[in-house]
C-alpha positions as CSV (number, residue, x, y, z in Angstrom):
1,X,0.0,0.0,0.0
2,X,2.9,2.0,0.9
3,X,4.5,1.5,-2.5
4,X,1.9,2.1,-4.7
5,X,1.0,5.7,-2.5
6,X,4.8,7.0,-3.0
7,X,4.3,6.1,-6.5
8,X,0.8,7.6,-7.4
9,X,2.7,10.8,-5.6
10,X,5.7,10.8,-7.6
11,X,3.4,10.3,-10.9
12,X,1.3,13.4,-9.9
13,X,4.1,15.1,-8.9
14,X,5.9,14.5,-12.4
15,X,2.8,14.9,-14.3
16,X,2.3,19.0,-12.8
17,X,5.4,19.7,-13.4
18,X,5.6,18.4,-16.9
19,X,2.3,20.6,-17.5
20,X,3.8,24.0,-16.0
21,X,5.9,24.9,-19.1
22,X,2.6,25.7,-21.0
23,X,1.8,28.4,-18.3
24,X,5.8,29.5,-17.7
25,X,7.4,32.6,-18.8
26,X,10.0,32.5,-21.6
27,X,13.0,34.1,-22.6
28,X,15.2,34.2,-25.4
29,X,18.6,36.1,-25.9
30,X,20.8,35.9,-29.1
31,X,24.2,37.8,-28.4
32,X,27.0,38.3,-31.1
33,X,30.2,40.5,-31.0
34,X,31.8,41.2,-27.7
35,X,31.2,43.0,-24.4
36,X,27.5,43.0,-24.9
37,X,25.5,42.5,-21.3
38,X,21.7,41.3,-20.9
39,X,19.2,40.2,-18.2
40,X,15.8,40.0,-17.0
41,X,13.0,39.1,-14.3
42,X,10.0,37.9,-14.8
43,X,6.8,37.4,-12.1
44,X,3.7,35.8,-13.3
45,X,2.7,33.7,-16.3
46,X,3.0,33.7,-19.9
47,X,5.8,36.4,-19.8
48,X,7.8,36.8,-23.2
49,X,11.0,38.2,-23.4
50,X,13.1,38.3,-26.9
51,X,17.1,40.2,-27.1
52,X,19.1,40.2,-30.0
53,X,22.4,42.2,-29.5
54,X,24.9,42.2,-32.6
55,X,28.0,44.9,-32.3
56,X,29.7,45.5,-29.0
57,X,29.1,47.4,-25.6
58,X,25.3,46.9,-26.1
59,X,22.9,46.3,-22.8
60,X,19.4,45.2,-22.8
61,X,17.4,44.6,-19.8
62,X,14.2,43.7,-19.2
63,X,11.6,43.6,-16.2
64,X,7.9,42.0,-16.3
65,X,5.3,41.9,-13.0
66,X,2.4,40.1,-13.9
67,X,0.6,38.3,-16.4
68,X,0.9,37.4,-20.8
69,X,3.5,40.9,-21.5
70,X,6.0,40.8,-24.2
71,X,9.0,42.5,-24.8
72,X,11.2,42.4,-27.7
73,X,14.8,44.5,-27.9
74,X,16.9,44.3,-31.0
75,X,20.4,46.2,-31.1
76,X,22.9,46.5,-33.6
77,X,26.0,49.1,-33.3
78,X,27.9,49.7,-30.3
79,X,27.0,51.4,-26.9
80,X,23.5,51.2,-26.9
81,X,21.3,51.1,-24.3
82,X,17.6,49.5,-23.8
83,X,15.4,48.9,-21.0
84,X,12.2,47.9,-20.3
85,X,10.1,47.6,-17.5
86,X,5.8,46.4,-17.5
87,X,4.0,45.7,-14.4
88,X,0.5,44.6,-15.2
89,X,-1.6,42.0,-18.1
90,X,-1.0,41.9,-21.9
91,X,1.8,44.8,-22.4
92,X,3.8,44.8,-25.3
93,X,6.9,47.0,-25.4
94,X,9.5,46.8,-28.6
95,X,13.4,48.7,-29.1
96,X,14.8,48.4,-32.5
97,X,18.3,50.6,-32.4
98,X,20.3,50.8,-35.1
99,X,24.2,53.2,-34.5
100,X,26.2,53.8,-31.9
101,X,25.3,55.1,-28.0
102,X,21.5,55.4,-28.3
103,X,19.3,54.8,-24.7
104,X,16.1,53.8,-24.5
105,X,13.5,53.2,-21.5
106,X,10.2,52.1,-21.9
107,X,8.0,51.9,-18.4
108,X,4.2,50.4,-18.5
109,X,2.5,50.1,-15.8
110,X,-1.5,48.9,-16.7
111,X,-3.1,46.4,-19.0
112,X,-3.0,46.4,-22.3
113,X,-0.1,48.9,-23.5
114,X,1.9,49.1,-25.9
115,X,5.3,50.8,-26.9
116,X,7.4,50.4,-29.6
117,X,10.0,52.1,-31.3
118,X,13.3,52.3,-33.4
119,X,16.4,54.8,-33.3
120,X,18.4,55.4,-35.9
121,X,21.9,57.0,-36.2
122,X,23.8,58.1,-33.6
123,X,22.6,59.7,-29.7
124,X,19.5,59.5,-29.9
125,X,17.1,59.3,-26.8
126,X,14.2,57.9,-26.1
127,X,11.9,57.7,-22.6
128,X,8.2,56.5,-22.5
129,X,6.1,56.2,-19.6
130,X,2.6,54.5,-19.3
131,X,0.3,54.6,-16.8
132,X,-3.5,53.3,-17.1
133,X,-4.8,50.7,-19.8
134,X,-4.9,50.3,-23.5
135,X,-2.0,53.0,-24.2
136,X,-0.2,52.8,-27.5
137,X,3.1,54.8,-28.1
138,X,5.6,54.7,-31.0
139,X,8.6,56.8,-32.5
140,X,11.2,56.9,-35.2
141,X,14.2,58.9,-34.8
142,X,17.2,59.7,-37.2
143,X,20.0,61.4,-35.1
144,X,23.0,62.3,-36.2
């Protein structure tokens, strides 16, 4: 009786833990060149994260509190900077710099926002701040 209790526990036990990928959060990171740094924290479920740094000296982070947000940073050039942070349900936040020493920061704190946006050149700056529900931002920029 013993036996077949530690085993039906074991089973179960196997079995929930094979299911919580499905509900898990995700991250994926693609880094080429040298020097390049990225992290991340997620809290919640069904969290996406996506970085793709090519160049050098590049740093992406990435922060997500709650439930189904997305982020996706893309970097190529040298010395650039993106970070994004989302507290909430079903945020969507995008960074697409292209150049040398461009900074980004993207804060969304609600349900439903989303940011995206994609520098081009060289020093540009970029800061957007959400606050509320169902938000959309975007820019372009060509520095110099």
């Amino acid at each position: 009786m013993f036996r077949k209790t530690v085993i039906a526990t074991t089973t179960a036990l196997v079995l929930s833990t094979a299911v919580l990928p499905a509900s898990a959060n995700g991250i994926n990171i693609e880094q080429f060149g040298f020097g390049n740094v990225t992290g991340g924290t997620q809290n919640g479920f069904n969290n996406l994260i996506g970085i793709f740094q090519d160049g050098h000296a590049n740093e992406g982070l990435s922060r997500q509190f709650g439930n189904s947000n997305t982020t996706a940073i893309g970097q190529t050039g040298s010395h650039n900077f993106a970070d994004t942070w989302q507290n909430g349900f079903g945020n969507s936040a995008g960074v697409g710099q292209f150049g040398t020493d461009h900074n980004a920061v993207m804060t969304q704190d609600g349900n439903g926002n989303i940011a995206a946006g994609v520098q081009v050149g060289h020093g540009c700056e970029a800061t957007v701040n959400q606050a509320g529900s169902s938000n959309v931002a975007a820019f372009v920029q060509t520095c110099p």
